[in-house]
C-alpha positions, 0 to 999 in steps of 0.5 A, a space after each residue: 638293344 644298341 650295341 655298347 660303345 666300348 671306346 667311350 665307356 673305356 674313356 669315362 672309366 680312365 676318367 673315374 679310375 684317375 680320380 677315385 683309382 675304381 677298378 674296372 670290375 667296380 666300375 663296371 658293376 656301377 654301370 650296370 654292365 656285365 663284367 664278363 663281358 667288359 672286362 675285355 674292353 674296359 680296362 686300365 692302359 699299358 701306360 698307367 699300369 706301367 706307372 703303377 708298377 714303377 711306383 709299386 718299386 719304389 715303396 718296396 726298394 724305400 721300405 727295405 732302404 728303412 729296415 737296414 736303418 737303426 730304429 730310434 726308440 721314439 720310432 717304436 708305436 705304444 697305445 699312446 702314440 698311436 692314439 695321438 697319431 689318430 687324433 692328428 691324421 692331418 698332420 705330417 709325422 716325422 720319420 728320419 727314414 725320409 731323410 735318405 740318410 746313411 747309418 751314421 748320420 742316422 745315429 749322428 743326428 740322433 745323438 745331437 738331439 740329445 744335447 745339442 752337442 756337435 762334437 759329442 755327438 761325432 763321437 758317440 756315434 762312431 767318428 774318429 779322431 779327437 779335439 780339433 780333428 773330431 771338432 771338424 769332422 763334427 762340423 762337417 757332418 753338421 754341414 751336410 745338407 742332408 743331416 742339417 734338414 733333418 735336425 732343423 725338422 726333428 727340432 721343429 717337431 719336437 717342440 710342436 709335439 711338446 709345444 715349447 717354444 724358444 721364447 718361453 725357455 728364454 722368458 724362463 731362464 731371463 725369470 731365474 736371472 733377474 729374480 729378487 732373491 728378497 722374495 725368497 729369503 732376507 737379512 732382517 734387522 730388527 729392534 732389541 729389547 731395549 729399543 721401545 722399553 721405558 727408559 730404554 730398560 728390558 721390554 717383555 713381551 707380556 706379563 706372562 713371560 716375565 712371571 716365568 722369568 722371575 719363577 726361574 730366577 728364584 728356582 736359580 737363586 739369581 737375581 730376581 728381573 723386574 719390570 720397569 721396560 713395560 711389555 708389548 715388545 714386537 721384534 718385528 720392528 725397526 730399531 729405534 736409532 736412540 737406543 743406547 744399547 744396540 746403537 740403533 742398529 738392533 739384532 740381525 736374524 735370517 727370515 725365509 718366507 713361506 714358500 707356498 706363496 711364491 709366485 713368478 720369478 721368485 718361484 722359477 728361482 726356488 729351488 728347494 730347502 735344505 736341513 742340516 746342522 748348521 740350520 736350514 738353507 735356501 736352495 736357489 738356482 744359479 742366476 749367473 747361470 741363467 743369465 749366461 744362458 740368456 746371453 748366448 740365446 741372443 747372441 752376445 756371447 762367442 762360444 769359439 774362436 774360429 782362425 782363419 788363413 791368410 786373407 781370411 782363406 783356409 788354414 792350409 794343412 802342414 801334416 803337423 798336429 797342432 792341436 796342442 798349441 793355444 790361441 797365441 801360439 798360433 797366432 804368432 805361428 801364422 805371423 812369423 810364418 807371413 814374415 817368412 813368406 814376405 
């Protein structure tokens, strides 16, 4: 029996351990060859062992750089989780842990998630200072390299994960805007009694109505009514612009629609009814509000003013606080102060 060639099979065994990772003793046995034996020639080399190992470092010195990070309790797996994480096994899973982020900006980029709120979120995770000073240290965090990709991703995964999209919350809030509150709710008016009775005299609405009136009236010892408007009157009508009594403007009444049928911006815009002493109220969601919402979504509204120095450079630091002075205070600040240097 031919002596085996240790160097060649060492080189196939390289080969396959680079592509599957196969230890030498499973390799061996596939082979057909005495592990005992070939343990001494096939082998994995010094330098893939070293490279080995330095990775082995490296998942050990992240996972204890993880564990002193506070854990968010979105982080924390529950059945469900752990059913979807299996589901999507091809996709890449969040984590803030991969970010390379120190504790604050860790719960500074926790806290912005919860209202998207720069400066809140400053001070709710330990930052110092307040008005201006926290708004800059806010926008400074904010800036930061690290913490802005990692809120750019969490943002995209949450509305992966909840598959909203800014497009649908703008269609929902442009739907509140510019609802016609008619779908909801209408002042109505309608014709009065008299508008298509004969003669413009009282209309009832059929004989049974009147007979009660007429029984009502004896048991009163009122004047008796009579019938000489006819019946069949419909107080969904329009007014009759002839009528005498009314002067064609009719009765005025309140008509909520039945809002089982709402559809639409109409229904986006119902928020609820209310019942109280004075009658029942239609609940509608603030209009201004969402256009206000639409306007800033696109743009067309500053939510601040932002001053510059001299040339559109810096504000250069005086070691006064001027936080307290408004908007014109300060520009005539910065005018005088140019004048002075002039």
């Amino acid at each position: 029996m031919a002596k085996p060639d240790w160097g060649t099979l060492q080189q196939q065994f390289l080969t396959e351990h680079a592509k599957s990772g196969i230890s030498p003793k499973e390799w061996s046995e596939t082979q057909g060859l005495n592990y005992a034996t070939a343990r001494r020639y096939i082998k994995i080399s010094n330098a893939q062992s070293a490279q080995k190992t330095a990775h082995k470092k490296l998942r050990t010195a992240h996972d204890k750089e993880c564990a002193k990070e506070p854990i968010c309790n979105s982080a924390i797996p529950t059945a469900q989780s752990r059913e979807q994480d299996s589901a999507h096994d091809d996709e890449s899973t969040f984590n803030l842990c991969n970010y390379g982020l120190n504790d604050m900006q860790f719960r500074f980029v926790n806290e912005y998630l919860v209202d998207l709120n720069r400066t809140a979120a400053y001070k709710r995770a330990g930052g110092n200072g307040e008005g201006n000073t926290a708004y800059v240290g806010a926008s400074r965090m904010y800036r930061n390299a690290k913490v802005n990709r990692a809120i750019t991703d969490a943002l995209a995964e949450r509305e992966r994960r909840t598959q909203i999209t800014q497009d649908a919350v703008l269609k929902m809030w442009w739907d509140i805007a510019t609802a016609d509150v008619n779908e909801l709710t209408e002042y109505r008016r309608l014709c009065c009694r008299h508008c298509w009775g004969f003669g413009f005299n009282y209309q009832w609405r059929d004989a049974i109505e009147f007979e009660d009136a007429v029984t009502e009236a004896r048991v009163k010892k009122k004047k008796i009514p009579h019938d000489n408007g006819g019946y069949g009157y419909d107080n969904s009508l329009d007014p009759n612009p002839d009528c005498p009594r009314c002067n064609g403007f009719g009765i005025g009444h309140a008509h909520f629609h039945d809002t089982r049928d709402l559809t639409g911006a109409a229904r986006r815009l119902f928020a609820g009814v209310k019942e109280g002493k004075f009658g029942v109220e239609v609940i509608t969601r603030n209009q201004d509000d969402a256009l206000k919402m639409v306007a800033q979504h696109l743009g067309m509204v500053k939510n601040k003013t932002e001053i510059t120095g001299a040339d559109g450079g810096p504000i250069q630091s005086t070691g006064i606080d001027l936080s307290h002075l408004s908007f014109e205070q300060l520009m005539k600040l910065r005018s005088k102060k140019s004048k002075e240097k002039n």
